[in-house]
LORO-285837 format. One record per residue (C-alpha): residue number from 1; x, y, z. Coordinates in pm, whole numbers, plus 32768, in hexadecimal, padded with zeros to 4 digits. Last residue first. Layout:
<recs>
   k   c1   c2   c3
 NUM    X    Y    Z
...
</recs>
This chain:
<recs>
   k   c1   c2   c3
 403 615B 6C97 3DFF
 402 60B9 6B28 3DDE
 401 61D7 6A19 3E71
 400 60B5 69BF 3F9A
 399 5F9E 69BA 3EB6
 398 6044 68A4 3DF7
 397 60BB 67EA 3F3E
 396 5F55 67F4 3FBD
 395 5E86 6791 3E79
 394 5D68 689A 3E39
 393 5C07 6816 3DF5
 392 5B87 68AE 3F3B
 391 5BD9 69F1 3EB6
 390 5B3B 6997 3D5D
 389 59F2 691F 3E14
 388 59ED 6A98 3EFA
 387 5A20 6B2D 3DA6
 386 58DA 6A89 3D26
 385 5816 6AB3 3E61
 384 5858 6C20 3EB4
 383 5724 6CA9 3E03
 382 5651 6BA0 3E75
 381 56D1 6C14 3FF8
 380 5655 6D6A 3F8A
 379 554F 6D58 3EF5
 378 54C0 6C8B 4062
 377 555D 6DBC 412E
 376 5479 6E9F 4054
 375 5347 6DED 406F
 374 537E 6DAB 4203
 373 53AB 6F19 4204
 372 5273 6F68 4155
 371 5189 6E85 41DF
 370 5214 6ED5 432C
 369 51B3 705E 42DF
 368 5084 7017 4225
 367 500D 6EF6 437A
 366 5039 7022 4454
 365 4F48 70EF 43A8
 364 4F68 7278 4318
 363 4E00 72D0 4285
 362 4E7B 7427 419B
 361 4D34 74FB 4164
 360 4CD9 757F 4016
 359 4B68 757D 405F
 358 4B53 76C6 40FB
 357 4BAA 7770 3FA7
 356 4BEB 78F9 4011
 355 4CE2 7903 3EF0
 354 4DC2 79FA 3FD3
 353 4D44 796A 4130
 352 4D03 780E 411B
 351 4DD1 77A7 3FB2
 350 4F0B 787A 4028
 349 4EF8 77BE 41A8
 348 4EB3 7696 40FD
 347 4F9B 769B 400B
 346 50B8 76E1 40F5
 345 5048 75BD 41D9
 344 508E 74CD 40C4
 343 51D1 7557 4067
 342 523B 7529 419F
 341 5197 73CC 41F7
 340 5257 738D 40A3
 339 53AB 7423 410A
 338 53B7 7362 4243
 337 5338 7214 41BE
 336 5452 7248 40B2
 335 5577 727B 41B4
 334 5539 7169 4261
 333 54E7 7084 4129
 332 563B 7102 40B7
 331 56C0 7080 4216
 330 55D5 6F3B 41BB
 329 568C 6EF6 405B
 328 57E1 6F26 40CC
 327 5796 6E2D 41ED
 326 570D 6D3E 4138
 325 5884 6D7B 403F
 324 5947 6D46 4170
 323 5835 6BF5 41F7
 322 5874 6B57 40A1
 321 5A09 6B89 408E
 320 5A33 6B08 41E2
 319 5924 69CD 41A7
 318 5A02 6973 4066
 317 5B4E 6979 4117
 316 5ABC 68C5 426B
 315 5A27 67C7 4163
 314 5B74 6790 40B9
 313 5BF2 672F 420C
 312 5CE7 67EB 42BB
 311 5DF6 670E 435F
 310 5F33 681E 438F
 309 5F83 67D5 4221
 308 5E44 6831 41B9
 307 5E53 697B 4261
 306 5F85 69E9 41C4
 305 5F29 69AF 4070
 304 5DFC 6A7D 40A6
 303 5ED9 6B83 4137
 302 5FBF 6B55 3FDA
 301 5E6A 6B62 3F06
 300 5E11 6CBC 3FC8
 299 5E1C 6D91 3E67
 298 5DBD 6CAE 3D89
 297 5C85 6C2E 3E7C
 296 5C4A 6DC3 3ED1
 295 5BE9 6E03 3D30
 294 5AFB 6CFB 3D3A
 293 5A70 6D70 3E75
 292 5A58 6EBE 3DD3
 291 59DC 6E5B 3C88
 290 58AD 6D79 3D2A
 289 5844 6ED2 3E12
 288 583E 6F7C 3CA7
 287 575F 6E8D 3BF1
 286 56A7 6E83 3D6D
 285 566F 6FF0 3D40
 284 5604 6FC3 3BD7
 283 54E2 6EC1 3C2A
 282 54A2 6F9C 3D31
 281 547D 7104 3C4A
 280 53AD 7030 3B6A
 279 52D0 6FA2 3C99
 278 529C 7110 3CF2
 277 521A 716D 3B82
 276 5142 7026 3B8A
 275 5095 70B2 3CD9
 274 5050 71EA 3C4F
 273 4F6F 7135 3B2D
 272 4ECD 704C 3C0E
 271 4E91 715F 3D03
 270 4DD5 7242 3C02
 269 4D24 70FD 3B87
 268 4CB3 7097 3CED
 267 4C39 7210 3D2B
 266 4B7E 7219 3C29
 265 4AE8 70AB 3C83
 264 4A7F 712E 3DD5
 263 49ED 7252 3D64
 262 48FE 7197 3C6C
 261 48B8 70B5 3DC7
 260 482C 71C0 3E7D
 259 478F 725C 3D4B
 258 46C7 7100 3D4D
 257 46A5 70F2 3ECF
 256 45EC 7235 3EB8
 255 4501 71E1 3D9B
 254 4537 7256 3C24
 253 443D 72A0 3B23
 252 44B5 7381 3A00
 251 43D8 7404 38F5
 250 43E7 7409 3772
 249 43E1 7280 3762
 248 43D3 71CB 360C
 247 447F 70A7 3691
 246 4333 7031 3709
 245 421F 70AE 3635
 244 418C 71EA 3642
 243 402D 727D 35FF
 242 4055 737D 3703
 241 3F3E 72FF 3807
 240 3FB6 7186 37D1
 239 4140 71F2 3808
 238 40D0 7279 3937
 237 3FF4 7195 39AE
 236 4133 708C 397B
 235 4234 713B 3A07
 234 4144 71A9 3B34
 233 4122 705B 3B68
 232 427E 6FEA 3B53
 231 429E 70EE 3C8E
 230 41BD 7036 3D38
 229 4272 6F04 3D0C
 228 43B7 6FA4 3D6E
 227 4329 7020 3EB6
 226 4278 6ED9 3F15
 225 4155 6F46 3FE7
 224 40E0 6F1B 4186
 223 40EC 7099 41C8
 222 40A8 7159 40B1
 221 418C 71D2 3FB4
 220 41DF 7370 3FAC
 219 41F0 73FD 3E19
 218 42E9 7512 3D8E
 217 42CF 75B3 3C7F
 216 43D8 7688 3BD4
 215 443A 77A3 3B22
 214 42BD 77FD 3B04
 213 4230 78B3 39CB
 212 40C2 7914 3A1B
 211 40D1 7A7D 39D3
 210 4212 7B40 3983
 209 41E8 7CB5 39C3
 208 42FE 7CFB 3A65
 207 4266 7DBD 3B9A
 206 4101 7CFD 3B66
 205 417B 7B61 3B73
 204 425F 7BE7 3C87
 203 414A 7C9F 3D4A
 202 406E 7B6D 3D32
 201 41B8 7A8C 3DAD
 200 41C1 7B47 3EF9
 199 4341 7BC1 3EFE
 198 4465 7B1F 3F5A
 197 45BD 7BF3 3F34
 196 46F9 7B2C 3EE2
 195 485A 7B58 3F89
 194 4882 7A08 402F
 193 47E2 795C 3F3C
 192 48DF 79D3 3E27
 191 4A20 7998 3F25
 190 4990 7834 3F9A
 189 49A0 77D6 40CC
 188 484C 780C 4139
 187 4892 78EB 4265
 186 475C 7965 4327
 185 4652 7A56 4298
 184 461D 7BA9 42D3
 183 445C 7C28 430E
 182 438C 7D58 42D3
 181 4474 7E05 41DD
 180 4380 7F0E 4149
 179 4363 7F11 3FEA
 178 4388 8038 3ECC
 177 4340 8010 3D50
 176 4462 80C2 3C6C
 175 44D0 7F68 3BE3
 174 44FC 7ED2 3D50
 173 44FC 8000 3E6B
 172 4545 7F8F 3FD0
 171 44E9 8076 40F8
 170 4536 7FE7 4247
 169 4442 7F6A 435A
 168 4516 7E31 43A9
 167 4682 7E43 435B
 166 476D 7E75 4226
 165 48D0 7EAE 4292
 164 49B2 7FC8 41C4
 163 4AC1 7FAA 40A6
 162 498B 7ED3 3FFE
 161 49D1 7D38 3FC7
 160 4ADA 7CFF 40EC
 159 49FF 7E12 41E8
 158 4987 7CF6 42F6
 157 4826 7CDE 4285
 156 488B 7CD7 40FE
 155 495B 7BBF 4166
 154 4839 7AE9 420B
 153 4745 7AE4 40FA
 152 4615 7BFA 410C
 151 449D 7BEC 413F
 150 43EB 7CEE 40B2
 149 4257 7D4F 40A3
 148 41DB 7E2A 3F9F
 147 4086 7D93 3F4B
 146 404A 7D1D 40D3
 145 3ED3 7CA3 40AD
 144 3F43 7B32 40C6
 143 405B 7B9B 41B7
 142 41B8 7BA8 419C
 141 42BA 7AE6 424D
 140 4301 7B0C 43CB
 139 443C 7BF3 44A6
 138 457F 7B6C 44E3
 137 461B 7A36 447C
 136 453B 79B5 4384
 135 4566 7843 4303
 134 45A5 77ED 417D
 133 462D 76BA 4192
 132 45A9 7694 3FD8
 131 44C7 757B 4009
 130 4456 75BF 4173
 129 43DD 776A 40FF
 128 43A9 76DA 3FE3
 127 428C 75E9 4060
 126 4209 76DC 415A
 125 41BF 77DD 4080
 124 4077 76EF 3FF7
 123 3FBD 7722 4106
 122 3F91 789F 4086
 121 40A6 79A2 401A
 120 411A 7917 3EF9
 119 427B 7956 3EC8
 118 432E 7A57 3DB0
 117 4492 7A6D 3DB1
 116 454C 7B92 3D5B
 115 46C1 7B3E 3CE0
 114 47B6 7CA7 3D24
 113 482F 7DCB 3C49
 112 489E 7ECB 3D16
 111 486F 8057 3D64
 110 48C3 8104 3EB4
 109 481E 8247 3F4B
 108 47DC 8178 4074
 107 4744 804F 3FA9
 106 46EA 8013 3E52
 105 46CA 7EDE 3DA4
 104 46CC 7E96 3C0A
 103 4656 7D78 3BC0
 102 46A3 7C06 3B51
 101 456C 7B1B 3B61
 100 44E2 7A17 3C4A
  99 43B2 7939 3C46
  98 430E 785C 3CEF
  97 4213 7724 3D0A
  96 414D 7653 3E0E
  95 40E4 74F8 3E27
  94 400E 7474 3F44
  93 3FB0 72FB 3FCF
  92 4040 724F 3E8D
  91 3FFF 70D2 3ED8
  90 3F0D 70A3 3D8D
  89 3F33 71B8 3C93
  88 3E34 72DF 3CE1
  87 3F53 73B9 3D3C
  86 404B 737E 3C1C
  85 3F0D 7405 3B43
  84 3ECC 751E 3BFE
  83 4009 75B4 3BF3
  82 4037 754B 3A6E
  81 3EEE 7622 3A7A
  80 3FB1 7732 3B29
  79 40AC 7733 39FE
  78 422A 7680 39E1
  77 42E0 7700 3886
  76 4357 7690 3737
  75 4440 7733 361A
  74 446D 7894 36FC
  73 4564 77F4 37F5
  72 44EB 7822 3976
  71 45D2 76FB 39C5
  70 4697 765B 38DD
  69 47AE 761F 39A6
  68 46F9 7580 3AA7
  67 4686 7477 39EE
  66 4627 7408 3889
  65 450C 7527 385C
  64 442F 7583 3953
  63 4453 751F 3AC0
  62 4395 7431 3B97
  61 4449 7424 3D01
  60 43EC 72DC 3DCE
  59 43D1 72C7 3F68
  58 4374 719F 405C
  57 4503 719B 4098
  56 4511 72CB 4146
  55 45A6 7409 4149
  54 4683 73C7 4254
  53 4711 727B 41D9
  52 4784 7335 40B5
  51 4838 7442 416C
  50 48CA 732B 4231
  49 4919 7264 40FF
  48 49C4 7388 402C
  47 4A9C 73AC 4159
  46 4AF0 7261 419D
  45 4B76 7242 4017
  44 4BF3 739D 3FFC
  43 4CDD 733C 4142
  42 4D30 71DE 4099
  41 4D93 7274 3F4B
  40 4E68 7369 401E
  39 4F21 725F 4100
  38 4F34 7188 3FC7
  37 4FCF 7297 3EF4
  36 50DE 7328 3FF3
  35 514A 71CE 4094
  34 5172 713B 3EFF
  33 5228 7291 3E79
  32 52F7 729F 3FAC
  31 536E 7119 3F62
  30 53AA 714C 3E09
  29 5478 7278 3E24
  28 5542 7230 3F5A
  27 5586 70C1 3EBB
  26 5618 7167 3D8A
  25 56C9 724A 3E4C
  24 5779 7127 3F40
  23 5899 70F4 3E5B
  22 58D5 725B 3E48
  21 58E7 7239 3FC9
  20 59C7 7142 3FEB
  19 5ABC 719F 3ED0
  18 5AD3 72DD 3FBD
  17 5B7A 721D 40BF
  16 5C02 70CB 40A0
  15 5C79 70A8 41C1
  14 5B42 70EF 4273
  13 5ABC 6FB4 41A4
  12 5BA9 6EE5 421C
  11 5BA8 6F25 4378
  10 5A20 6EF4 437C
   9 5A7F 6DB2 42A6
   8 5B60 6D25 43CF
   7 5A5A 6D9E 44B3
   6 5941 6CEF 4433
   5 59E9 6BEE 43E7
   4 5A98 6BA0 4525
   3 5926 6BAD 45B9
   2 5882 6AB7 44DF
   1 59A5 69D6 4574
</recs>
């Protein structure tokens, strides 16, 4: 039975043509708009968590200001006695600062303005090097008694910063003082990581003359302690140090799984908001899939007719009409899970290797895909149930006199 309806409303719907298909746009749009923004919200999602998860969860960041976006402002400011401090709190086994400034970079005859970033270059390195995934690919970092040590990001090593590679044992001048490149580092992801220059955080503090004034600090728990505890601590020594109450904050303590989950609520909002677009462009797909099947009741009344008076129940009617305008609804969900793992791929490939954002991944599943469909067959069938009722409604001998 399921079968004569799928291919009686199969026939049906090829007759119809291209009423068909503008019927199906508004379930094209909503559907491509849901498989496009859940595969990418999912993609940044696992991403972010990975590159989390490889930092470390026994990690906090101390910044000044209200956050990142207030970092290295002139109204407050991290020092090496803040340093200190977040180091002697209980659980903290080291804490370590840097810095990083726009310059001026010269290389091969060639002039650019580049972020420096200045690292410690004792124990302490260690803790941005893991906190930031910085990891050298060829060569070593500086030195303690290397002044003019380099280290350079991955796409100033492969020539996408400077018309020309930067490798080990090259000359790199940074506002008219000249380094040796003694060590490239591996792909960050990130497009201003991945053409920054590291320099020893003493020759920083000296080439632009700013003393004492970290972007951010950033503190390694022991073994065996509660990260967000710890990290309460250094909220309140803080706070006790400056004279501050609570509210009254002009630094920023965050631990990994906090940023983790300040992400994750971003990203919820973003999707949220997408997601209420595409169930806009449904809600007016099924309007339209309900004025087709409303508009094929008038104009197959006299087959309706006919199939009553052959012993059709008002149930066969009803579950004909449904199952046509389900099947409406899941060939535009088709067509909308193509166009959305399209459109999803596209910004991928143009977020990866034009915006050089390695986070904007697209995380394709099979249960998206069935989710989808089974969504869009579902709108459709509610679509169809009102005109499905009035065809079922119809009296034999009247439908059979309708011209």
């Amino acid at each position: 039975m399921i079968d004569d309806y799928i291919r009686i409303s199969i026939r049906s719907i090829r007759h119809q043509g291209t009423r068909s298909w503008l019927t199906m746009l508004g379930i094209f749009i909503g559907i491509a708009t849901i498989v496009s923004l859940i595969s990418l919200g999912q993609g940044m999602e696992d991403a972010i968590n990975q590159m989390m998860s490889s930092v470390g969860v026994n990690l906090i960041y101390v910044m000044p200001g209200a956050g990142f976006q207030s970092m290295g402002s002139a109204s407050t400011k991290l020092t090496t006695d803040d340093v200190d401090l977040i180091e002697s709190v209980h659980g903290v086994n080291l804490a370590a600062g840097m810095t990083s400034k726009v310059a001026k970079v010269e290389s091969h005859g060639e002039s650019k303005f580049g972020f420096v970033s200045g690292l410690p270059t004792d124990k302490r390195q260690k803790i941005i090097e893991d906190m930031e995934s910085i990891r050298i690919a060829e060569g070593r970092f500086f030195k303690d008694d290397e002044k003019f040590g380099v280290g350079v990001g991955f796409r100033v090593a492969n020539g996408d910063f400077f018309s020309k590679p930067v490798t080990i044992g090259d000359r790199v001048t940074i506002n008219e003082k000249v380094f040796r490149v003694v060590g490239t580092l591996e792909k960050i992801g990130s497009k201003d990581d991945d053409e920054a220059f590291y320099i020893p955080l003493e020759t920083s503090e000296e080439l632009f003359n700013d003393y004492d004034n970290y972007i951010v600090v950033m503190a390694q728990v022991k073994d065996g302690f509660d990260t967000a505890e710890v990290a309460e601590n250094i909220k309140k020594k803080l706070r006790k140090d400056r004279g501050l109450n609570e509210g009254e904050e002009d630094f920023n303590v965050q631990t990994v799984e906090q940023m983790s989950e300040s992400f994750g609520i971003i990203l919820n909002v973003v999707n949220l908001v997408f997601l209420g677009i595409a169930g806009i462009s449904l809600f007016v797909g099924g309007i339209g899939i309900m004025n087709t099947m409303y508009t094929s009741v008038l104009q197959r009344t006299r087959e309706i007719g006919i199939m009553k008076a052959v012993g059709a129940r008002n149930g066969d009617i009803m579950g004909l009409f449904i199952v046509e305008s389900g099947v409406i609804g899941i060939a535009g969900g088709i067509v909308g899970v193509i166009i959305g793992l399209g459109l999803s791929k596209t910004v991928e490939f143009i977020a990866v290797n034009n915006l050089y954002l390695d986070v904007m991944k697209a995380h394709v599943s099979w249960q998206l895909i069935v989710g989808a469909l089974a969504f869009s067959f579902i709108v459709g069938c509610i679509s169809g149930t009102l005109p499905a009722r009035q065809a079922a409604k119809l009296r034999p001998v009247e439908a059979l006199r309708y011209e």
